[in-house]
Every structure is written in structure tokens, then in C-alpha cells.
C-alpha positions as CSV (number, residue, x, y, z in Angstrom):
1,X,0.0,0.0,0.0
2,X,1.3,3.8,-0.3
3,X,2.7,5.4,2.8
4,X,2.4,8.9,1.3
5,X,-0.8,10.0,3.4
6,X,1.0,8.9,7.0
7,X,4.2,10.0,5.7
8,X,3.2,13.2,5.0
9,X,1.3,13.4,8.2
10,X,4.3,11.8,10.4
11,X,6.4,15.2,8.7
12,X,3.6,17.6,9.2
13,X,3.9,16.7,13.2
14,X,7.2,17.3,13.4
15,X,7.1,20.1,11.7
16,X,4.6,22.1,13.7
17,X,5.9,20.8,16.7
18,X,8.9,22.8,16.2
19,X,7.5,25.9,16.7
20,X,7.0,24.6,20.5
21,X,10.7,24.2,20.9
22,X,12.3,26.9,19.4
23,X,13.8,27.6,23.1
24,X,15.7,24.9,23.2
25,X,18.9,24.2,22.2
26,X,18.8,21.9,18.7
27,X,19.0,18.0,19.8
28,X,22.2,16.4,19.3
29,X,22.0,13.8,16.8
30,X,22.1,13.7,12.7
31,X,18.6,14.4,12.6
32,X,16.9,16.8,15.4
33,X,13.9,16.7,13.9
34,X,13.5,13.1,15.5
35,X,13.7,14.5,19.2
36,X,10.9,17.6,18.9
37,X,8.1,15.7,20.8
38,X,10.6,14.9,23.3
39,X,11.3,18.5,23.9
40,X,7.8,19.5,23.6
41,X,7.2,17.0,26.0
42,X,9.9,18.9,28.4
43,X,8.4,22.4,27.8
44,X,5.4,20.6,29.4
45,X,6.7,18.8,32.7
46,X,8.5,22.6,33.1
47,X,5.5,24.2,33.4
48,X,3.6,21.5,35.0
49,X,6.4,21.8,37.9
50,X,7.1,25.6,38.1
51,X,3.4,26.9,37.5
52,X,1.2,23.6,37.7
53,X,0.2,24.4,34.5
54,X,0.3,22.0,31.3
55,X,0.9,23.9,28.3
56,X,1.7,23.0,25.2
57,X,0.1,19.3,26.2
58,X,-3.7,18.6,27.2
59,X,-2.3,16.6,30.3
60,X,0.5,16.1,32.7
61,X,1.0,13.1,35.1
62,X,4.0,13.7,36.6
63,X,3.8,10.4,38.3
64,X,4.9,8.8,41.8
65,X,6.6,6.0,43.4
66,X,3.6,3.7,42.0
67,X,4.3,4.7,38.2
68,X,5.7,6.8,35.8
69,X,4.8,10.3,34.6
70,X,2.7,10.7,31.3
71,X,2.0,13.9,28.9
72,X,-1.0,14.0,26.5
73,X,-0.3,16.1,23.6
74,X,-2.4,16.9,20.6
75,X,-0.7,16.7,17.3
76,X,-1.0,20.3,15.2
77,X,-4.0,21.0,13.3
78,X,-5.4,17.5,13.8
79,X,-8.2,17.9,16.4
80,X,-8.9,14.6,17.3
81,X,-5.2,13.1,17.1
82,X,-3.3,12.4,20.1
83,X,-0.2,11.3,21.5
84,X,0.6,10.3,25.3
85,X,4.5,10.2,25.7
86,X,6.1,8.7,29.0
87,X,8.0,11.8,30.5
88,X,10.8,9.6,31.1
89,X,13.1,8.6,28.1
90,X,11.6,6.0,26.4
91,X,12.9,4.9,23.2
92,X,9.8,2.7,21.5
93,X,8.0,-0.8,21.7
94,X,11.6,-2.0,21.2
95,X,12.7,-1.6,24.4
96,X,12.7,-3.6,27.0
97,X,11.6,-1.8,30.1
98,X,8.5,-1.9,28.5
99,X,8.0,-5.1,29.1
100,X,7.7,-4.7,33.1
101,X,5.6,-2.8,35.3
102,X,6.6,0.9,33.0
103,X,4.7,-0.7,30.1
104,X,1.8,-1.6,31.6
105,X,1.2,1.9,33.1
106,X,1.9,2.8,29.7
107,X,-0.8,0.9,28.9
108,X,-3.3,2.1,31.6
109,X,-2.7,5.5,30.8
110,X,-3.3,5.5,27.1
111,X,-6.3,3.7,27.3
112,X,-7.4,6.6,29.4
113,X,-6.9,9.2,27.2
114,X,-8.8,7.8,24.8
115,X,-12.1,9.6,26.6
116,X,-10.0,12.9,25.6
117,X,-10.4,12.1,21.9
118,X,-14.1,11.6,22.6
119,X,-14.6,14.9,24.5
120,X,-13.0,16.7,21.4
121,X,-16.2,15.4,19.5
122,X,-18.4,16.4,22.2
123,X,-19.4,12.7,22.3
124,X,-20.5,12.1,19.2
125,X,-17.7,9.0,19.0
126,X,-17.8,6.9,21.9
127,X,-14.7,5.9,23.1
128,X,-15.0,2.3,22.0
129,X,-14.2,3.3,18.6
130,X,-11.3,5.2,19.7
131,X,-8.0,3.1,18.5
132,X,-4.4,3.9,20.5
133,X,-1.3,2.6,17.9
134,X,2.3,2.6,18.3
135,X,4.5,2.4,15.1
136,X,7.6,0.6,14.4
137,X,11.3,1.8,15.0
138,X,11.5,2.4,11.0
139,X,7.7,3.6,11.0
140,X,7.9,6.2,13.1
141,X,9.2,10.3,12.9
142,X,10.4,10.4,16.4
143,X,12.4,8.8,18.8
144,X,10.8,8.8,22.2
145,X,7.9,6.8,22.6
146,X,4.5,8.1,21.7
147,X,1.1,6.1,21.6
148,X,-1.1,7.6,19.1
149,X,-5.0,7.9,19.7
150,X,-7.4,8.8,17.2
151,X,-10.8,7.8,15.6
152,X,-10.7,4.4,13.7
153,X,-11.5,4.1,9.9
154,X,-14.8,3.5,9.3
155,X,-13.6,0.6,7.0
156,X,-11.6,-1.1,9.9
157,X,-14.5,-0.5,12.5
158,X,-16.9,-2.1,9.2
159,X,-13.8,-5.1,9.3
160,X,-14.3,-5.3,13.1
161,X,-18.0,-5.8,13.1
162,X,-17.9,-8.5,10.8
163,X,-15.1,-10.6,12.0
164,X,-14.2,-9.2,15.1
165,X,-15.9,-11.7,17.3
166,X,-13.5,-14.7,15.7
167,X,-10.6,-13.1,17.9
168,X,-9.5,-15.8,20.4
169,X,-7.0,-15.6,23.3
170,X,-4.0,-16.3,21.1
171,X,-2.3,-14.6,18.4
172,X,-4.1,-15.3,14.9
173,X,-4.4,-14.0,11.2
174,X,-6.9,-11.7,11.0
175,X,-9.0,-12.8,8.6
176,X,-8.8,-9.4,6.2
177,X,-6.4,-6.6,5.7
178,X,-7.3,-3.4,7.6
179,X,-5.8,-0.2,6.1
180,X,-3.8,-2.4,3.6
181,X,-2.1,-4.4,6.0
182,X,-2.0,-8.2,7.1
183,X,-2.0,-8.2,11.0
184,X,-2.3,-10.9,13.8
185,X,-5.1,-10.2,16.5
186,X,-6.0,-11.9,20.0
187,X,-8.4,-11.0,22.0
188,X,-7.7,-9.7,25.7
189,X,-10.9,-9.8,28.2
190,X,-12.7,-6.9,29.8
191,X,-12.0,-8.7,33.0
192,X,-7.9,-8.7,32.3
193,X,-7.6,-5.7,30.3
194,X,-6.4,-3.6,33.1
195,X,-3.3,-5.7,34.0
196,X,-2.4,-7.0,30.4
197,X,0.7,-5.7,28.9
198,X,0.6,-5.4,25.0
199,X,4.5,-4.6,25.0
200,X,5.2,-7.8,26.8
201,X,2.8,-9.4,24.9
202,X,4.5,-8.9,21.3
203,X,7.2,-11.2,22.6
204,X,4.9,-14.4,21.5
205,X,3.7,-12.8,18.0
206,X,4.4,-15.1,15.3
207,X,7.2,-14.7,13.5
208,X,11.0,-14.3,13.7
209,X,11.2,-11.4,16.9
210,X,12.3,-8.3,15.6
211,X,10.6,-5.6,17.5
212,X,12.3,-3.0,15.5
213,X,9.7,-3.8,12.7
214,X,6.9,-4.4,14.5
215,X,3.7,-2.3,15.3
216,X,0.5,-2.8,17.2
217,X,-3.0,-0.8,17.9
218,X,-5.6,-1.8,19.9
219,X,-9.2,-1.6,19.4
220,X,-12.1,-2.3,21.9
221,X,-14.8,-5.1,20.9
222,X,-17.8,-4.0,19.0
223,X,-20.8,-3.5,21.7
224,X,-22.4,-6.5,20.0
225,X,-19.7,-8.8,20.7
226,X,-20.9,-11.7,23.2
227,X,-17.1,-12.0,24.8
228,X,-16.3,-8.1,25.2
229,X,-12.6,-6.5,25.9
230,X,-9.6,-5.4,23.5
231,X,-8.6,-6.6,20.4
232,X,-4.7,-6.4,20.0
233,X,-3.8,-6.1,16.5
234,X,-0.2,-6.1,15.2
235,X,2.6,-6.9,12.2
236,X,5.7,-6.8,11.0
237,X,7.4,-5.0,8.4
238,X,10.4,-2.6,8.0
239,X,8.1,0.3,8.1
240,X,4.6,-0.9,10.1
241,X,2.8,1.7,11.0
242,X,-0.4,0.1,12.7
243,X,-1.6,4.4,12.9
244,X,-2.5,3.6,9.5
245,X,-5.5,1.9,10.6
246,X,-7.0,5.9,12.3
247,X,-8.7,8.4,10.4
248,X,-7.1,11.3,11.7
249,X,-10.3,13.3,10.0
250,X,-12.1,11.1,12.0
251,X,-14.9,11.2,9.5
252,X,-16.7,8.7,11.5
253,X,-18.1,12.2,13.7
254,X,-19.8,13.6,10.6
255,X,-23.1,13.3,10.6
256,X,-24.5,11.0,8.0
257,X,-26.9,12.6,4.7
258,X,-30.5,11.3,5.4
259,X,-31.0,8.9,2.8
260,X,-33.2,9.8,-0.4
261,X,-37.1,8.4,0.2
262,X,-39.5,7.7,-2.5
């Protein structure tokens, strides 16, 4: 499939992110560019600490002795698209702190902010067809971990509704391509959901383990589905983006042309 679209919108984040940073000194490295949600994400914890204030992000956890600290910020001129960022340095799904007690909070914390996506649309999505992705070391513009949250293609909610309910427990084709791409998907419970850990749970995808080129989302279950929870979809490729599978005009919010009668 072509990776123009979330190219160009992975380049249009950094770039407007920059404008946030300009205080800072340029990140070390051959390509700064890769660092400017990190620094945004600093701007943020600053004023969180000095004023208790958490501009330029929505939200600042600066955590405790019981987790980590977490930022929320919204990605520039996208209203509906999200990122939550760990405030300490993180490099991506790749490494392996993430696979302990960090990742899980993580975890907690981005399902979470999926209910700030939904306020954005003044309800009119409900946070069950809010996704939360994370793309692959290749796949992705920056180089501290972000979670991305945004509405879901209407085509992969259509895919979900259809074949959702064949999830099981354990990693499995899914039986269609979403947003182009061929993905494995297992089901996690409602009831388990809250101490699952999709980072460590990567480690038995199928497949030779490369974590560099791999990418999941997660989806809830449709409200029809008899066994409800997460779906946890993923793949590997040298550039996965599993973001591919959002609608970052989230067109699932417009409202819908009556249908022609007579």
C-alpha cells in the first residue's frame, strides 16, 4: 500500500511541533527533527512543575513511586489526534523496560486518554471506537515513545464488526487486511484488560522477533460482541505503522446525509 498519506502526516507533526521548541537548544544527533516531541514533552513537565500548569500538552502526570509520569499532547492542526508520551526517556516498543511494570502503566494511561479524543467530538464518538497505535522503529518520525490515539477508519471499524468476534485468546491471522495491512489479532478480556501488557505481549507474536519492525493498535470489541474487551492487533514490516488503521479526520463524527425516500 502507499505510505504517502502517513508520511506526509508523520512530517507535518514534526514540523509544527517545532514551533514549541524553538527555546531549546537543537538535539544532538544527525537528525533533530526526531527529538521535537521529546522537547515539547519537556516544555510541558517545566510548566507543569514551576506553574502547575500544562501547556503545550492537554495533560500532565508527573507520576509517583507507583508509576511513571505521562504527557498527552495533541498533534497540530489535527483535532482529534493524540499522543501520550512517557516523561521519562523512552525509546519505543523495542525496548525492554517496557516489558515490566513501565509498560503496563503505559498501557493504563493510554487507554485513558482515549475519553480525551471523545470529549473533542463532544461525544459524538464513543470511546469504544477510539484506537491507540504505536509504530515501528522504521515507522515512526520520532524517537521517544508516543502512543497515538485517534478515531478508527470507518472501513476497519466495518472489518471489526464482521469478524471481530472470531478473535480468540491467542495470536491469529486476522482474517482481512485493515488499512492495507496483514495483522495478527488476539483478544484480551474486559476482565484482564487492566493488567495485560501489550508490550510484553508482542514477545509471542508469530514470526522471527524483531521488535524494530513491528507495530500494534488496539481496538475495543464492537458492543455487540458476546465475549467483550480489547482486540490487540499487530505486524511486522520494516516500516509498520499500525496508525494507518486511524482516520485522523475522524470522519466517523460527521453526521450521516438522510437517505433519499420515494
Amino acid at each position: 500500500m502507499s505510505t504517502e498519506g502517513p508520511h506526509r502526516r508523520r512530517i507535518a507533526l514534526s514540523a509544527g511541533l517545532i514551533g514549541l521548541v524553538l527555546a531549546f537548544p537543537a538535539a544532538a544527533g544527525p537528525d533533530p527533527t526526531r527529538d521535537v516531541l521529546w522537547m515539547a514533552l519537556k516544555t510541558c513537565v517545566l510548566a507543569k512543575k514551576v506553574a502547575n500548569r500544562t501547556f503545550p500538552c492537554l495533560s500532565v502526570d508527573l507520576g509517583g513511586e507507583d508509576r511513571p509520569g505521562t504527557a498527552v499532547l495533541r498533534a497540530p492542526g489535527e483535532r482529534t489526534h493524540l499522543v501520550l508520551m512517557p516523561t521519562d526517556t523512552v525509546s519505543g516498543l523495542e525496548s525492554a523496560r517496557l516489558r515490566g511494570a513501565s509498560g503496563l502503566a503505559y498501557w493504563r494511561a493510554a487507554l485513558a486518554a482515549r475519553r480525551l479524543v471523545s470529549d473533542s467530538l463532544g461525544d459524538r464518538v464513543p470511546v469504544a471506537d477510539i484506537g491507540l497505535a504505536v509504530n515501528s522503529a522504521w515507522g515512526r518520525s520520532q524517537d521517544q515513545l508516543h502512543i497515538h490515539l485517534d478515531c478508527l477508519r470507518p472501513k476497519v471499524l466495518e472489518a471489526l464488526g464482521v469478524h471481530g468476534r472470531g478473535v480468540r485468546k491467542a495470536w491469529a491471522p486476522f482474517p482481512v487486511p485493515l488499512a492495507g495491512d496483514r495483522f495478527q489479532a488476539m483478544r484480551v478480556r474486559a476482565a484482564e484488560v487492566e493488567t495485560f501488557n501489550p508490550f510484553a505481549a508482542l514477545a509471542s507474536l508469530p514470526g522471527r522477533r524483531d521488535l524494530t519492525r513491528t507495530s500494534f493498535a488496539a481496538v475495543a470489541t464492537r458492543p455487540d460482541d458476546p465475549e467483550l474487551g480489547v482486540i490487540l492487533l499487530a505486524y511486522r514490516a520494516r516500516r509498520a505503522s499500525a496508525e494507518d488503521i486511524m482516520d485522523h479526520t475522524c470522519a466517523i463524527a460527521q453526521p450521516r446525509s438522510p437517505r433519499p425516500t420515494g
